[in-house]
C-alpha positions, 0 to 999 in steps of 0.5 A: 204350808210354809216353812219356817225361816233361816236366814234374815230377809236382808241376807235372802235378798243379798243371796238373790242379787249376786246369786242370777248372773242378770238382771232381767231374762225374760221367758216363763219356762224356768219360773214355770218349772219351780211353779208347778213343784210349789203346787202353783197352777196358772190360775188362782181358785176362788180369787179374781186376778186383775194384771196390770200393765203399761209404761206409766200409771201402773202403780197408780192403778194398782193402788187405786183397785186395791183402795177402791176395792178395799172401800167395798170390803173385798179381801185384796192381795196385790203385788208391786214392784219395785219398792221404795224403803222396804221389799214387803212393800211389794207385796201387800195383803188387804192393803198392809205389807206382809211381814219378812217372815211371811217372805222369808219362808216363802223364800224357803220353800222355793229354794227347797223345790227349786233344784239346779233352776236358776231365777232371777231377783224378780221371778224368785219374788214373783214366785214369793208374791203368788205363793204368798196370795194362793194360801190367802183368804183373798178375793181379788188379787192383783198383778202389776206387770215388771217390765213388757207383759209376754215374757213377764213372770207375772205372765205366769197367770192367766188373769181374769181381767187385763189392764194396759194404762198406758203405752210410750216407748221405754226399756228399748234396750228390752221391749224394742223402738216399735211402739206396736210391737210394744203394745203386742208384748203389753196387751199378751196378757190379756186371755181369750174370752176376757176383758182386756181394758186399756186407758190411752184415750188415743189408742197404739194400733198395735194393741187393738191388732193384738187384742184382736188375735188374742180374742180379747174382749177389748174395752177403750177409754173414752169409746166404752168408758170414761172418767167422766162417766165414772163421776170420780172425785176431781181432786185425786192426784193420780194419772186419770187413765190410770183412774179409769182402767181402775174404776172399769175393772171394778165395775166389772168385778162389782156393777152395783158398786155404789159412786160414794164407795168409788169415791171413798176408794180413791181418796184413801189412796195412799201412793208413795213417790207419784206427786207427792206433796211434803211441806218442809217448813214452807217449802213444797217438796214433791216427789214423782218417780217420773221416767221415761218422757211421757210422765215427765210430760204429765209432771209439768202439766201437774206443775202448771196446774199448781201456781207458785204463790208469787212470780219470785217463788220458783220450782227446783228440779232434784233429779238421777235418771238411768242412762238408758233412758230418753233423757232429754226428751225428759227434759223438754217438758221441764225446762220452761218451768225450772231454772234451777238443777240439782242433779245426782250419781245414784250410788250401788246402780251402775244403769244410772247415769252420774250427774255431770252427764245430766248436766250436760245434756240439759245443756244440749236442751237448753239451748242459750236459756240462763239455767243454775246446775249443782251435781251431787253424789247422791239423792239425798246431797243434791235434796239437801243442796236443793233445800239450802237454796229454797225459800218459803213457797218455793217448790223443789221437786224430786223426780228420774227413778224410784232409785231417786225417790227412795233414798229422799223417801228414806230421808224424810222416815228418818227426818219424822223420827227425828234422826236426819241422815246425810247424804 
């Protein structure tokens, strides 16, 4: 049972960022101990558990389980991170966030067993997110992966049935610049005996070697399963990989499942910040938490795919990326389609890296191509400075970081009730 809140979620959420001296440990022995005093086991009686994993499409995959999921009258839990306006986004029950008092005891009652253990903002979270589900009426629930797989507290739970949508390299400073050791760290969810489905169409070796050892039943896009034998809807805006691990993972969950619930699913999907469309007045806005190189490679493509009404109408790049990232190979798919930059600092996330520094490494890409550059101190600046500059038809997209996305998505909430903030 959970007990009754003290303290506001906003200040739960102060308290765990300053209170872990980092920002990211990896490892399950402290996030293990506190588990096993909440009562937590590795698994989750009477519920499927679905992980998923990868450099890009998790988000994606997740929302399109639980969409379809949800279309075949399952109960659904899912945990995501991170969020874009509101932490309860995180954490959802049959596709609605739960309340800051639903977290907030949680919270309370893992402080209360925690003892001298220390966890970090994530796993205090993750442990939330379980707790929150194990006490749920639930049928499925599903797991998205923070960052890597092995040592993820996600981890924690041995999954029914693995997903790896996708494997690039990122999070070097973490994961490393193997890309089979990347896959190795990614595909460690997976458990012996159980279904293990991965989605690049052109598999790392690595995973197939880890699949291997770990006794995984492994499941290949475009060897055991496709888009095209799925039949989805052509017109859904999510990764296709991504797509196809889903529908795969539900087939297994439900082989009778019906194409016209599948397809129900996946045009319900309500995804924030993954090519989101918004017309403001005339001009298209859309935001794409794009970063790392390959998804601003899948952006382009998007982009391509998406005609401007007339060769004077142009796309406008509002961007913030963190400074650890490949930031111009991010550029590379994106140059030959915008001419006009607006760059932004993201203020309170010392990882970003500030706008002058974008701007010169687009330079370094460019090359000698005539290219318009503004910096801003803040997302929603350079959106406005962007939107200034636009005319009908034109297409300004936002893209780096959901710490780029969120602030824009923000600004938009507060636009629909009528109280635009500033930058």
């Amino acid at each position: 049972m959970l007990l009754m809140t003290q303290h506001s979620l906003n200040e739960w959420l102060s308290l765990l960022e300053a209170r872990h001296p980092t920002e990211i440990e990896f490892g399950l022995d402290r996030i293990g101990r506190v588990a096993l005093q909440l009562g937590l086991s590795h698994s989750m009686p009477g519920k499927k558990v679905i992980t998923v994993a990868g450099t890009n499409g998790k988000g994606s995959c997740v929302a399109a389980l639980e969409s379809i999921l949800l279309a075949a009258g399952y109960r659904v839990g899912s945990y995501t991170s991170p969020h874009f306006i509101d932490y309860n986004e995180r954490i959802c029950l049959n596709g609605q966030s739960v309340s800051d008092q639903t977290i907030c005891a949680a919270f309370e009652r893992i402080e209360s067993v925690r003892g001298d253990t220390s966890l970090t903002y994530f796993e205090f979270g993750t442990l939330a997110a379980l707790l929150i589900m194990d006490q749920a009426d639930l049928d499925v629930v599903v797991l998205e992966v923070g960052l890597g797989g092995r040592l993820d507290a996600v981890n924690l739970i041995d999954t029914d049935i693995a997903i790896v949508t996708s494997l690039a390299l990122d999070h070097q400073d973490w994961l490393g610049d193997d890309l089979n050791q990347i896959a190795a760290e990614k595909a460690a969810i997976a458990r012996s005996g159980r279904p293990l489905i991965y989605g690049d169409v052109t598999p790392v070796p690595g995973l197939l070697v880890a699949a291997g050892e770990i006794g995984a039943q492994l499941l290949l896009n475009g060897r055991d399963f496709s888009l095209t034998e799925f039949n989805v809807p052509a017109n859904t805006t999510l990764p296709p990989c991504s797509v196809a691990c889903a529908v795969q993972a539900v087939k297994l969950i439900d082989t009778s499942l019906p194409d016209a619930t599948i397809e129900q699913g996946l045009q319900e999907v309500n995804l924030l910040g993954r090519f989101q469309q918004v017309d403001l007045e005339g001009v298209r806005l859309i935001l794409d938490v794009a970063h790392n190189p390959q998804a601003t490679e899948l952006l382009a493509q998007r982009l391509r795919t998406q005609k401007l009404p007339s060769v004077d109408q142009k796309i406008i790049a509002v961007s913030g990326i963190m400074a650890d990232k490949d930031i111009p190979a991010m550029f590379l798919p994106l140059v030959p389609l915008v001419k006009d930059w607006f760059f932004c600092d993201i203020p309170g996330q010392p990882r970003a890296a500030d706008a002058r520094k974008l701007s010169t490494l687009l330079y370094n890409v460019n090359g000698s191509n005539e290219v318009n550059v503004v910096e801003s101190k803040s997302p929603v600046a350079a959106l406005q400075a962007a939107l200034a500059n636009a005319n009908i038809g034109d297409s300004v997209v936002v893209f780096g970081s959901f710490f780029t996305v969120g602030p824009v998505l923000e600004w938009l909430d507060q636009a629909q009730k009528g109280s635009i903030g500033g930058g």
